[in-house]
SETORBA-128830 format. One record per residue (C-alpha): residue in one letter; x, y, z. Coordinates in nm, 4 decimals. Layout:
{"A" {X Y Z}}
...
END
This chain:
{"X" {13.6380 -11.7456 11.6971}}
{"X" {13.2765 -11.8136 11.7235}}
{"X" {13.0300 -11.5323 11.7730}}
{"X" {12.9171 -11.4754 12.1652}}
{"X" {12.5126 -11.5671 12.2225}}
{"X" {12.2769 -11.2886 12.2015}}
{"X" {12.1473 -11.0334 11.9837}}
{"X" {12.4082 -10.7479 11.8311}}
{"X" {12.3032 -10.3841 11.8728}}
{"X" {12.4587 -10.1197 11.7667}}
{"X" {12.5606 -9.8237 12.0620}}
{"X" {12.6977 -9.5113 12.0894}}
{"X" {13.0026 -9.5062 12.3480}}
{"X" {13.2505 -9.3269 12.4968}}
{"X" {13.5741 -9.3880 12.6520}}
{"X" {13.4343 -9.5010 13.0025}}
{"X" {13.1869 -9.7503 12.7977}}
{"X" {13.3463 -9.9185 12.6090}}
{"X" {13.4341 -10.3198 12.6545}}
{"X" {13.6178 -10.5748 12.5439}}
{"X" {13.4204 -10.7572 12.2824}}
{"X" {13.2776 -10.4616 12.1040}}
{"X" {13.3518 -10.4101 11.7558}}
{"X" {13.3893 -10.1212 11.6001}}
{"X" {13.4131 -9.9599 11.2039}}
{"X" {13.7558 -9.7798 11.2168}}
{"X" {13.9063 -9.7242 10.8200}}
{"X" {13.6324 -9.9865 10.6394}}
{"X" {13.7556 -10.2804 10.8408}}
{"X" {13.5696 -10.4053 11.1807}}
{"X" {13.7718 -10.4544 11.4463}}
{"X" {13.7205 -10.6360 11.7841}}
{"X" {13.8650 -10.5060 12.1140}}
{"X" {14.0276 -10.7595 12.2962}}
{"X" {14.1991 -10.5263 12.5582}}
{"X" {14.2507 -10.1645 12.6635}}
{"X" {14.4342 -9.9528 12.8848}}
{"X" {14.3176 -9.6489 13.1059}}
{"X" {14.5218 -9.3289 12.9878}}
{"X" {14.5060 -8.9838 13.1941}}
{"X" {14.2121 -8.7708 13.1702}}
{"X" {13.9507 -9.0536 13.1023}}
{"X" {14.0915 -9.1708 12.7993}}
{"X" {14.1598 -9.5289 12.6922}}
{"X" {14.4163 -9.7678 12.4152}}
{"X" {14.1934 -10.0272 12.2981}}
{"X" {14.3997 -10.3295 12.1553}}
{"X" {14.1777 -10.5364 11.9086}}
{"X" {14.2320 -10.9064 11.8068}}
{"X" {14.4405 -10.8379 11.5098}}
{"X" {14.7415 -10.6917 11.7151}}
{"X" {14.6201 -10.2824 11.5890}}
{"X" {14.5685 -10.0460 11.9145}}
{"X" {14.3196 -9.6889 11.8672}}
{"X" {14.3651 -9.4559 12.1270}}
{"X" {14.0073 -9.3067 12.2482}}
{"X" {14.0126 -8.9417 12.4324}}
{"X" {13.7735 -8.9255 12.7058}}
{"X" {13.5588 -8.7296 12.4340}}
{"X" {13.5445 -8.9291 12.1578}}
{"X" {13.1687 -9.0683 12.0770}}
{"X" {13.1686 -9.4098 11.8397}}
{"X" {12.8914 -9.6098 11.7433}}
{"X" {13.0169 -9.9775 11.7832}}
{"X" {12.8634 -10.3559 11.7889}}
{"X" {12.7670 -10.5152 12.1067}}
{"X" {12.5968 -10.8639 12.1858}}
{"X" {12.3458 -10.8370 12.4153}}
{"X" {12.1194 -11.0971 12.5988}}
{"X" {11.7762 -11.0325 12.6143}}
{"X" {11.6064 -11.0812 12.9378}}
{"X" {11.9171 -11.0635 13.1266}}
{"X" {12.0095 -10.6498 13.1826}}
{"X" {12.1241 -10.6059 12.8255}}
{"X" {12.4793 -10.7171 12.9420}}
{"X" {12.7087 -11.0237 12.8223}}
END
């Protein structure tokens, strides 16, 4: 997998911003979320790329990686 254009940035989320694409530091490994899943009360299952899921409570606060265009919003 080749790594999307733009500059990475590090941001704190929570459950409602989070996307697919942003990595995150969970047990000394970085892992990429390739899906997720809207739970009750704002949470969410993010699946990453190797097959592992982390469930987020609407709550939690993570600092994770995110690519970022300049000059066009900040969004991919």
């Amino acid at each position: 997998m080749t790594a999307p254009p733009g500059v990475m940035v590090a941001v704190e989320v929570d459950a409602s911003a989070v996307r697919c694409g942003d990595q995150l530091l969970v047990g000394g490994q970085v892992h990429t979320v390739r899906d997720m899943v809207a739970l009750p009360h704002g949470g969410k299952r993010l699946e990453f790329q190797g097959g592992e899921t982390f469930t987020m409570r609407s709550t939690t606060l993570l600092w994770i990686t995110r690519s970022v265009r300049p000059g066009r919003g900040g969004r991919r």
